[in-house]
N, C-alpha and C positions, 0 to 999 in steps of 0.2 A: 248627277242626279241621285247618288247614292246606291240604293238598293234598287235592282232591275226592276221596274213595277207589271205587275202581275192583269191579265186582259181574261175577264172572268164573259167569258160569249159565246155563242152558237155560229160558226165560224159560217154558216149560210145569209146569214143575217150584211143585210148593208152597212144597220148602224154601226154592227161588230166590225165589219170590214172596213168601215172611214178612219177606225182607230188604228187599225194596223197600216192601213195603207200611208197614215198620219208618222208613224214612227218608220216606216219604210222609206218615205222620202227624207226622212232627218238624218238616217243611220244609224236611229235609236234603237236597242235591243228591249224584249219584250218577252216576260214567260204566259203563256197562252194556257186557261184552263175551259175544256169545252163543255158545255151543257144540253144535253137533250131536251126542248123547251115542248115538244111533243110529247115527250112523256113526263110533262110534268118536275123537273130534276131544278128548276126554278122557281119553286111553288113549297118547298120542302121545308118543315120546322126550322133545320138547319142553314139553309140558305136565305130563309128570313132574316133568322136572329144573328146570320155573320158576316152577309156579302150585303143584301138589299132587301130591305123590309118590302121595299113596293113589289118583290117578286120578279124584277126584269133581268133582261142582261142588255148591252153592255155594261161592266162594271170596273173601271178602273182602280187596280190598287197600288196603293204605294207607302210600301209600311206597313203599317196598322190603321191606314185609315181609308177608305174607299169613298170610288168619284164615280157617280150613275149620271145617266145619261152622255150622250154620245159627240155631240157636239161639244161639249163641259171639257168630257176627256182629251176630246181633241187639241180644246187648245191649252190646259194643264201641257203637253206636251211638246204644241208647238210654242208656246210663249215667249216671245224673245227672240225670235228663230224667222228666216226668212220668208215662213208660209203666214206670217201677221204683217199686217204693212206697219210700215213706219209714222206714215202721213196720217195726224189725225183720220180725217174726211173717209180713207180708202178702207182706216179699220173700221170705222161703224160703219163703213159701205158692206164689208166683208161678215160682219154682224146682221146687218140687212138681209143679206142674201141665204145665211144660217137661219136666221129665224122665218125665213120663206119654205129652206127646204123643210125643216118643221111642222108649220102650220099648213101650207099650199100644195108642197110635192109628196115628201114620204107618206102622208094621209091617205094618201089616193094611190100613186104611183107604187108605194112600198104594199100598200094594205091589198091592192087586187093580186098585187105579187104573192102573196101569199096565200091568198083566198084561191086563188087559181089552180097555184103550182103545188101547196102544200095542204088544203084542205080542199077542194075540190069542189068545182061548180054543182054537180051535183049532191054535196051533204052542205053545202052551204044553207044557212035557216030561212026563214021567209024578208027578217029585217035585211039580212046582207044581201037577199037579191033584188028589193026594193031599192039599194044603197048601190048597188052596179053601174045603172046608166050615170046617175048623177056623179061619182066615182071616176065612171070613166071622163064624164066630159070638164072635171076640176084638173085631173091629172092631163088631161090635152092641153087644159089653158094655164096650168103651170110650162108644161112643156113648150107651148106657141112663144110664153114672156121670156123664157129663155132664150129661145133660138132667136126671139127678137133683138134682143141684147146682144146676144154673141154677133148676132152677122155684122155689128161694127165695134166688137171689142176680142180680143184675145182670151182674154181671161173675163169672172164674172166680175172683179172685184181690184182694181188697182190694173198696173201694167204685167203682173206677175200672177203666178201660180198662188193661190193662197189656199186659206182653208175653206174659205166660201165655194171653191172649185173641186177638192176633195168631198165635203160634206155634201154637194150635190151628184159628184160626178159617182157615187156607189151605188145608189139605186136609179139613175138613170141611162147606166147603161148598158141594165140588164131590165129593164122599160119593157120590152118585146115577151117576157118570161111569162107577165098574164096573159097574152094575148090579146093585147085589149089596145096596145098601141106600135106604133112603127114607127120606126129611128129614124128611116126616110124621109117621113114629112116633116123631117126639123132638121136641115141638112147644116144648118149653124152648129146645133148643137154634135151631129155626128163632126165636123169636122175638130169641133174642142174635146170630142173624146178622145180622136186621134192626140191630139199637143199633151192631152192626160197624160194618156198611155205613153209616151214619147219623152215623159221628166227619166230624168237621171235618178236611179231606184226603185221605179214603181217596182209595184207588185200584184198579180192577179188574184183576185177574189179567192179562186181555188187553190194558191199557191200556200 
């Protein structure tokens, strides 16, 4: 791959985490630079005009040229590599289940996570706590279509671990962190966190 590429993220972050955990299962090396996104450290003249104009992180670099958003990065890395299926049908399966955690889970599931644990129910404004119940009950019925799925599949996406099972398996299995849901009532999805956690190289969140 060249030059080491460089993982521009707020290492508390899921979608930071799907990336590392993306090159942890490959045995790919990764230089990590971390941002304080609470104080503002990705919001900066400089961080605009050199990492990402939209202001976020994850940020993948490689070179001189940098890849945002998280899923994107993820598979820059995995490409070729046996967390993509081979089989037409499994990789747009695997795409499916990407653009689910997206649109259906991290919205909900990642957003209370943060609302909860890093800004607090109580300074939360009046729209976010109108945005709560509804919040919580997309992020259950993301969570219910999972475990639906898992109780008669192994994996989300093929017969294998892929990237559809990293890019959900980061913020759902720290689910419990708002308070707002339990891993218990989805006992498919607790037992595919275990086969997660059980690949050859994982890495934990806080590692």
């Amino acid at each position: 791959m060249g030059d080491v590429p460089i993982l521009h993220e707020y290492a508390a972050s899921g979608n930071c985490y799907k990336i590392r955990l993306t090159a942890a299962l490959l045995g790919t090396p990764i230089e990590r630079r971390e941002y304080d996104i609470m104080a503002g450290e990705t919001r900066t003249a400089e961080f605009l005009a050199n990492v990402n104009a939209n202001g976020r992180i994850p940020v993948l670099q490689v070179g001189d040229r940098f890849l945002p958003e998280s899923n994107a990065a993820c598979f820059w890395l995995a490409d070729g590599t046996h967390l993509v299926p081979y089989d037409r049908f499994e990789r747009a399966d695997m795409l499916h289940w990407m653009f689910f955690e997206q649109y259906n889970h991290e919205p909900n599931v990642a957003t209370l996570r943060f609302w909860m644990k890093w800004i607090g129910e109580a300074n939360l404004s009046d729209a976010q706590r109108l945005q709560l119940p509804l919040k919580q009950a997309a992020g259950a019925a993301a969570l219910k279509l999972m475990d639906e799925h898992l109780s008669a599949h192994d994996w989300l996406a093929g017969h294998d671990l892929s990237l559809a099972d990293i890019a959900l398996y980061a913020y759902t299995h720290v689910a419990e962190d708002s308070g707002r849901f339990a891993l218990a009532d989805y006992p498919a999805v607790q037992s595919w966190i275990v086969r997660v956690e059980a690949e050859p190289g994982f890495v934990a969140m806080g590692a």
